[in-house]
MILO-198760 format. One record per residue (C-alpha): x, y, z; residue in one letter. Coordinates in steps of 0.5 Angstrom, whole numbers, plus 500, padded with zeros to 3 digits. Example, Ala and Ser with C-alpha at 12.3 -4.5 7.8 and 13.67 -1.06 7.14 Angstrom:
% MILO-198760
<rec east="525" north="491" up="516" res="A"/>
<rec east="527" north="498" up="514" res="S"/>
This chain:
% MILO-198760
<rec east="674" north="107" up="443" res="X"/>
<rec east="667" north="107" up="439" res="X"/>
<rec east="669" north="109" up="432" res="X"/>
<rec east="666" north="116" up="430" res="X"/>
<rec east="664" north="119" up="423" res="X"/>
<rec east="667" north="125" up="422" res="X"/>
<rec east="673" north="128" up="426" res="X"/>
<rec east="674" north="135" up="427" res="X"/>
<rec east="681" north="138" up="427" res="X"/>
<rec east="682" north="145" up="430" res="X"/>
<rec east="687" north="148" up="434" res="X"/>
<rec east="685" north="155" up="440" res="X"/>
<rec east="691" north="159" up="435" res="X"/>
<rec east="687" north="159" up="428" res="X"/>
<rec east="682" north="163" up="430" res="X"/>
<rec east="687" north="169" up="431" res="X"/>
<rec east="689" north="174" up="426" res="X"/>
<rec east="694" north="170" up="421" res="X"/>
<rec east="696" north="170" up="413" res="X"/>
<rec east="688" north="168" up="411" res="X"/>
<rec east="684" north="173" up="414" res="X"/>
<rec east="681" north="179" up="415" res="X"/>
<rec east="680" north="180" up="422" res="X"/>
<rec east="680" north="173" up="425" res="X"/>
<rec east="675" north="169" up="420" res="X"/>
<rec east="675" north="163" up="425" res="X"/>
<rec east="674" north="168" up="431" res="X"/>
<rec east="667" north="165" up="431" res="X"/>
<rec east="670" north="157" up="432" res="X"/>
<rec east="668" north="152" up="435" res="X"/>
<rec east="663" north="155" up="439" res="X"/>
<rec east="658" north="155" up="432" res="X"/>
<rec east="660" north="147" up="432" res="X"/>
<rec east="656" north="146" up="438" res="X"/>
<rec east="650" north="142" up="436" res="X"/>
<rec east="656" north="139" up="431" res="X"/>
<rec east="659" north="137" up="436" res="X"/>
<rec east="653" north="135" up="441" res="X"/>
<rec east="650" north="130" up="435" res="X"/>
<rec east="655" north="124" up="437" res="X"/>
<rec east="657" north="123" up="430" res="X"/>
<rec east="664" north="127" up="430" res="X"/>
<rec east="670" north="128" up="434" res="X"/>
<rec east="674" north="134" up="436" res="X"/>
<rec east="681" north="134" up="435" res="X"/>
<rec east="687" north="139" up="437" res="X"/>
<rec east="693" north="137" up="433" res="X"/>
<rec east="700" north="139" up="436" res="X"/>
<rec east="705" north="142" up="432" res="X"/>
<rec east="709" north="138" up="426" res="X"/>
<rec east="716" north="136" up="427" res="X"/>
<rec east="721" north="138" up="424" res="X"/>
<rec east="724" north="132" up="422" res="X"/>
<rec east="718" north="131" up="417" res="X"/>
<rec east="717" north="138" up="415" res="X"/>
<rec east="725" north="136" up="413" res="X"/>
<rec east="722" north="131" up="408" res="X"/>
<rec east="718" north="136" up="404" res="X"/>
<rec east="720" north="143" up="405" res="X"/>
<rec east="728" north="146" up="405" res="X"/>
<rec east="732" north="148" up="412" res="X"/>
<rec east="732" north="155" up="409" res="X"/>
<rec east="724" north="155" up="408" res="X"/>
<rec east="723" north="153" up="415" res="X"/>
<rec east="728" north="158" up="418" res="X"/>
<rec east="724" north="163" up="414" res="X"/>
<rec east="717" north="161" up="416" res="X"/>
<rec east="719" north="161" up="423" res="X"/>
<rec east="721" north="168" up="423" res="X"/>
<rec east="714" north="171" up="419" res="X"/>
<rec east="710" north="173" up="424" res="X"/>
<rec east="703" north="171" up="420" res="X"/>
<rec east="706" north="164" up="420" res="X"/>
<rec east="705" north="163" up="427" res="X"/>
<rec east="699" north="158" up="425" res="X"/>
<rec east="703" north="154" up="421" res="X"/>
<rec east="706" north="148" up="425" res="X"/>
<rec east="699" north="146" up="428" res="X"/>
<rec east="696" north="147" up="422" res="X"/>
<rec east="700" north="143" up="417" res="X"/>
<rec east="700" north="137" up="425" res="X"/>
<rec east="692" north="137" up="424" res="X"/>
<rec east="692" north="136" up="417" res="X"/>
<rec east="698" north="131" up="419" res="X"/>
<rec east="693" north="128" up="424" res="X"/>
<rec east="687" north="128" up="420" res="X"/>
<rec east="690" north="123" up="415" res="X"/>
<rec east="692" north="119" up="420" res="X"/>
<rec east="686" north="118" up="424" res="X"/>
<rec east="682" north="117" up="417" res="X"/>
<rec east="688" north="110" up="415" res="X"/>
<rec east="687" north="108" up="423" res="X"/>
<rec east="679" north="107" up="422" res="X"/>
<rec east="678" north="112" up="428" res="X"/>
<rec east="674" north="116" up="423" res="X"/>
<rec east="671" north="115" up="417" res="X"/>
<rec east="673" north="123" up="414" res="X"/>
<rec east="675" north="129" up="417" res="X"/>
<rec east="675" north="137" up="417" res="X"/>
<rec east="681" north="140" up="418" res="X"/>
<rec east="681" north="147" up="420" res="X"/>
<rec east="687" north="151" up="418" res="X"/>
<rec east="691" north="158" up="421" res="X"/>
<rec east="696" north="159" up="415" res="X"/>
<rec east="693" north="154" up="408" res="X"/>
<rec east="697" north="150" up="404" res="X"/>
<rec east="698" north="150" up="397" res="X"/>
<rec east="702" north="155" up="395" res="X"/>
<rec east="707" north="152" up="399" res="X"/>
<rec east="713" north="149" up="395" res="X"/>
<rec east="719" north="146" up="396" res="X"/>
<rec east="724" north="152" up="398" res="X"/>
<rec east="718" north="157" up="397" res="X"/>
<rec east="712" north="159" up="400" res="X"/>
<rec east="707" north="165" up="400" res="X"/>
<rec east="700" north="167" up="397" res="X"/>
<rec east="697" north="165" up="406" res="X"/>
<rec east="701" north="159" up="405" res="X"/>
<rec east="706" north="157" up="409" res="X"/>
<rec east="707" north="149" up="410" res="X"/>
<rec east="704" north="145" up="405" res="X"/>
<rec east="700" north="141" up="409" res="X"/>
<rec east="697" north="136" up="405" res="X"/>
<rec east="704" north="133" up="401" res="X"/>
<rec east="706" north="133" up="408" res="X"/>
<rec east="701" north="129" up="410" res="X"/>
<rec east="701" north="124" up="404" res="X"/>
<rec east="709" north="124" up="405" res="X"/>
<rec east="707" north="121" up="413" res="X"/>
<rec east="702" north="117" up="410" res="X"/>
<rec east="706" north="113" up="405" res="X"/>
<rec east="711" north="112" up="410" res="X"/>
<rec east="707" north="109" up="415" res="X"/>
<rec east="702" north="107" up="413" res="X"/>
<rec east="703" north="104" up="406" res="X"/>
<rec east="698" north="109" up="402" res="X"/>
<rec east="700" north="110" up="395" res="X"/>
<rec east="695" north="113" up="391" res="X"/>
<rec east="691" north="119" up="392" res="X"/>
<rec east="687" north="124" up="389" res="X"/>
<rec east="686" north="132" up="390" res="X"/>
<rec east="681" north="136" up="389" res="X"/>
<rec east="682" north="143" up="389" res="X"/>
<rec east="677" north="149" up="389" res="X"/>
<rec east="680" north="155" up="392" res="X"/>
<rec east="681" north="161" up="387" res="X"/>
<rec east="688" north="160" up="386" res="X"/>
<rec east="692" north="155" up="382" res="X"/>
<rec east="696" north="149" up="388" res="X"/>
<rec east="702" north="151" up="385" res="X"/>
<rec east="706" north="149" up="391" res="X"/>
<rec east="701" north="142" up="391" res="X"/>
<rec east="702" north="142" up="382" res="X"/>
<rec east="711" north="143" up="383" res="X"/>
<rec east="712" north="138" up="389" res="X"/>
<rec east="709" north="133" up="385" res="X"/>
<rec east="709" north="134" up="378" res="X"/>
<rec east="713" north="128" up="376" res="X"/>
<rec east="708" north="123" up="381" res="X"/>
<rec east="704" north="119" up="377" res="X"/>
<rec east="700" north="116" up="383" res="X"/>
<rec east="698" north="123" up="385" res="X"/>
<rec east="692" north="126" up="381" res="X"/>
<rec east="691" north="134" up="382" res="X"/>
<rec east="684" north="137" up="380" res="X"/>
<rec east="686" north="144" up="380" res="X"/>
<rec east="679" north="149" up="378" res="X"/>
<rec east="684" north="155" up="377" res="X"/>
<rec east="681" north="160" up="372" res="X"/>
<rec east="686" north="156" up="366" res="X"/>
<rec east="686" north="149" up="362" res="X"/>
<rec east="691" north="144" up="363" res="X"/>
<rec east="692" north="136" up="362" res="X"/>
<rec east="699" north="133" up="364" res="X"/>
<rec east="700" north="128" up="358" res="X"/>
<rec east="699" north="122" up="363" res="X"/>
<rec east="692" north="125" up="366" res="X"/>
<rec east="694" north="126" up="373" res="X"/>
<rec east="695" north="133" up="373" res="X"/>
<rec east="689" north="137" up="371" res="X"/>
<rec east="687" north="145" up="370" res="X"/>
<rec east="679" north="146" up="369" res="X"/>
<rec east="677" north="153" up="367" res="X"/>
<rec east="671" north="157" up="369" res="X"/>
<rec east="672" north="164" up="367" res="X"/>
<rec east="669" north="163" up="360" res="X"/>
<rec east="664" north="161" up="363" res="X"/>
<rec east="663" north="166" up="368" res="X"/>
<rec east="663" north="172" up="362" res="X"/>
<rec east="659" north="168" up="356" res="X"/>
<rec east="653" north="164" up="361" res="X"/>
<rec east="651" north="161" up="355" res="X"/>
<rec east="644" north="159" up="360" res="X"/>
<rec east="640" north="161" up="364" res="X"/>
<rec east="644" north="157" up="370" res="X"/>
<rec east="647" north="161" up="376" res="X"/>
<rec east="656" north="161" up="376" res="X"/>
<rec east="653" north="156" up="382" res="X"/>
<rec east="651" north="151" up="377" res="X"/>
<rec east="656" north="152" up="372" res="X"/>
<rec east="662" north="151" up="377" res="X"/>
<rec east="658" north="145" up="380" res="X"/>
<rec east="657" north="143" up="373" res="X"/>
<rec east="664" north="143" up="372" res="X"/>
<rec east="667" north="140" up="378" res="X"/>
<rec east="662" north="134" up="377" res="X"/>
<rec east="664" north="133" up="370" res="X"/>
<rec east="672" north="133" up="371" res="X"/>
<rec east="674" north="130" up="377" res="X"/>
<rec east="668" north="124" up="379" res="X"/>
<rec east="670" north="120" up="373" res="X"/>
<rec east="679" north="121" up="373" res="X"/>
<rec east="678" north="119" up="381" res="X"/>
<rec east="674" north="113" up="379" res="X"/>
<rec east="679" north="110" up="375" res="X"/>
<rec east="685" north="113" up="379" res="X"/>
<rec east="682" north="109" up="385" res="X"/>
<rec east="687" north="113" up="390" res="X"/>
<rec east="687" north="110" up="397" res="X"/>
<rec east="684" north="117" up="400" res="X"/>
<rec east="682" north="124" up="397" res="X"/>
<rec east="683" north="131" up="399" res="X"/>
<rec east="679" north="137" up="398" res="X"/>
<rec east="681" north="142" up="398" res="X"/>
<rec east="676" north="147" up="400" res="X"/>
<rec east="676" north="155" up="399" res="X"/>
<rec east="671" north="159" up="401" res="X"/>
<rec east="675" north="166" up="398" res="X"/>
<rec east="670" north="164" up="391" res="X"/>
<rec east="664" north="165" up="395" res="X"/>
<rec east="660" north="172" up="394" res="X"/>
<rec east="664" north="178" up="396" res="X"/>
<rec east="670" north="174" up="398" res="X"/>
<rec east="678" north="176" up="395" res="X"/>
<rec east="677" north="171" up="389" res="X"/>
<rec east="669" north="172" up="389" res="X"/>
<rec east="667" north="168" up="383" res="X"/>
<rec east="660" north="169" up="384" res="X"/>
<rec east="659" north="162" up="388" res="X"/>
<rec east="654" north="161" up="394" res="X"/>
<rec east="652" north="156" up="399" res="X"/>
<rec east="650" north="151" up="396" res="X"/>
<rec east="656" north="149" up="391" res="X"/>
<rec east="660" north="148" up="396" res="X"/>
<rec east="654" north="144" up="400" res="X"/>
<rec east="653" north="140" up="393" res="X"/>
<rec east="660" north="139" up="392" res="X"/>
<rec east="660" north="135" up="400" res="X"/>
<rec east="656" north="130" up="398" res="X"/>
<rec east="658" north="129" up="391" res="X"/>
<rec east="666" north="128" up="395" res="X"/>
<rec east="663" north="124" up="401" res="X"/>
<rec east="660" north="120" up="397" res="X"/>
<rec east="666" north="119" up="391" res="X"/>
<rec east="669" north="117" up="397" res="X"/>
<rec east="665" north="113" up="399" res="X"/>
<rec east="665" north="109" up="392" res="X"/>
<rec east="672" north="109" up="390" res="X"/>
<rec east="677" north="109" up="397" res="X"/>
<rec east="672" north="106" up="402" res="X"/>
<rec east="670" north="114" up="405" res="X"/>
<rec east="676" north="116" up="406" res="X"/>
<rec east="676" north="123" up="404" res="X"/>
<rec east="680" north="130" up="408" res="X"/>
<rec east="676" north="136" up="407" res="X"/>
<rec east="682" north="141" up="408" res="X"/>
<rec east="680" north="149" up="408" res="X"/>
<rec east="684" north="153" up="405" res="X"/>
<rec east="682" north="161" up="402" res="X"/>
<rec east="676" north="166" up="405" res="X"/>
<rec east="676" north="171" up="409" res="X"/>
<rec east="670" north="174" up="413" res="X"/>
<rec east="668" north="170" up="419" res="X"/>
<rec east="661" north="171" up="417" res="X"/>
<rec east="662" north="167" up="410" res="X"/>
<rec east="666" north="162" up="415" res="X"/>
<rec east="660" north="161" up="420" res="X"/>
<rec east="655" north="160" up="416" res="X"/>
<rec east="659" north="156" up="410" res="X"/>
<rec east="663" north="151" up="415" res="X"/>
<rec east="658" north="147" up="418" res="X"/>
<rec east="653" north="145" up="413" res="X"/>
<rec east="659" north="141" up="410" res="X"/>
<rec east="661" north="137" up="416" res="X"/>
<rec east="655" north="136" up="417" res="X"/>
<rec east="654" north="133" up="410" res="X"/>
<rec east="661" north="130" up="412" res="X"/>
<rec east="657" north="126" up="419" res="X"/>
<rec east="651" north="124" up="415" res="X"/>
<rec east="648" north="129" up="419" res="X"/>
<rec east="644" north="132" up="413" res="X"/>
């Protein structure tokens, strides 16, 4: 098969009402992907569902019994599989990158605990697989959703080939450097400048986490990608469009530098169909160099 830029992955399930919306935020997917999908340039994937026995080596048998009998975690199976799949896709060369849409997110999810719209910590799932079949080592996380990865910080807390960016609202450096918190709630309340909180973030983000990945030259990079700061979201940070479009190309082209391309853009937080609609396809198609 001709190798293709961009994978997409997304299962008919999450674009049901599950733990991270308010409605369906994806109700309007993938038909709002179609001149997407027409470009040549991506591939669209539906994942299966993860299988216990690599849930089993992230996650303890009592979460999982506990996952399986809430009802707003119904997604979470096919969402952590697409996550899963996408790092598999991007270590075989069939893709350069992916997008990966999920039901239920990720990052709050620890070994025995799980909550805040989380079920199954999908990306320490993936990096598990990876590892194990594919001998991928190091990796690199950003992540921009409102909240702290606090699930992603605990299970791999005491890894030092895992480097974790978290932009949280706090500050924190682990001694080693690979886990870190950048705050931006003081620059939120001083605005020292004319600069918008789009720029401030931007900012930030272009600051901290270029030059750590750089010299931790991970195998791959995730970013995980929240949309819940965005204007009238639940974590409202005053963001818009355009830092999320700017933060793509800033994560396509890092990745491009320092792991061959290989980047996973996995969505995490944000709830209005009509944010996800509008902000969604601007980043895949930043991802498939279609602008």
């Amino acid at each position: 098969m001709r190798k293709t830029a961009t994978g997409i992955f997304y299962h008919p399930s999450f674009s049901r009402r599950s733990y991270l919306t308010v409605g369906a935020r994806l109700a309007d997917f993938p038909a709002v992907l179609s001149n997407i999908l027409k470009s040549g340039n991506v591939r669209l994937y539906e994942p299966e569902a993860i299988p216990r026995a690599l849930l089993l080596k992230v996650h303890t048998p009592d979460l999982i019994e506990r996952v399986q009998g809430d009802p707003l975690c119904s997604t979470a199976w096919h969402s952590a599989g697409g996550v899963v799949l996408a790092g598999e896709k991007i270590a075989e060369g069939e893709i350069a990158n992916a997008f990966a849409f999920i039901g239920t997110g990720g990052h709050h999810s620890g070994r025995d605990y799980f909550g805040g719209y989380c079920c199954f910590n999908d990306v320490a799932l993936c990096i598990v697989h990876l590892r194990e079949k594919y001998g991928f080592r190091r990796f690199a996380i950003l992540d921009t959703d409102a909240h702290h990865g606090d699930g992603t910080r605990d299970l791999f807390s005491n890894d030092p080939d895992i480097l974790h960016v978290c932009f949280c609202g706090t500050d924190y450096e682990s001694p080693d450097g690979t886990k870190v918190d950048v705050g931006y709630s003081s620059a939120r309340r001083g605005r020292p400048d004319d600069r918008t909180m789009d720029e401030i973030y931007f900012d930030l983000v272009s600051r901290h986490f270029p030059r750590r990945a750089s010299h931790f030259q991970p195998d791959l990079m995730f970013w995980y990608f929240g949309f819940d700061t965005h204007q009238g979201d639940y974590g409202d940070i005053g963001l818009s469009g355009p830092c999320y479009q700017n933060i793509a190309l800033l994560m396509r082209d890092l990745a491009r530098e320092v792991c061959g391309g290989k980047l996973e853009v996995v969505l995490g937080g944000g709830s209005h169909a009509r944010l996800a609609a509008r902000l969604i396809p601007p980043v895949i198609e930043i991802l498939a160099d279609l602008r």
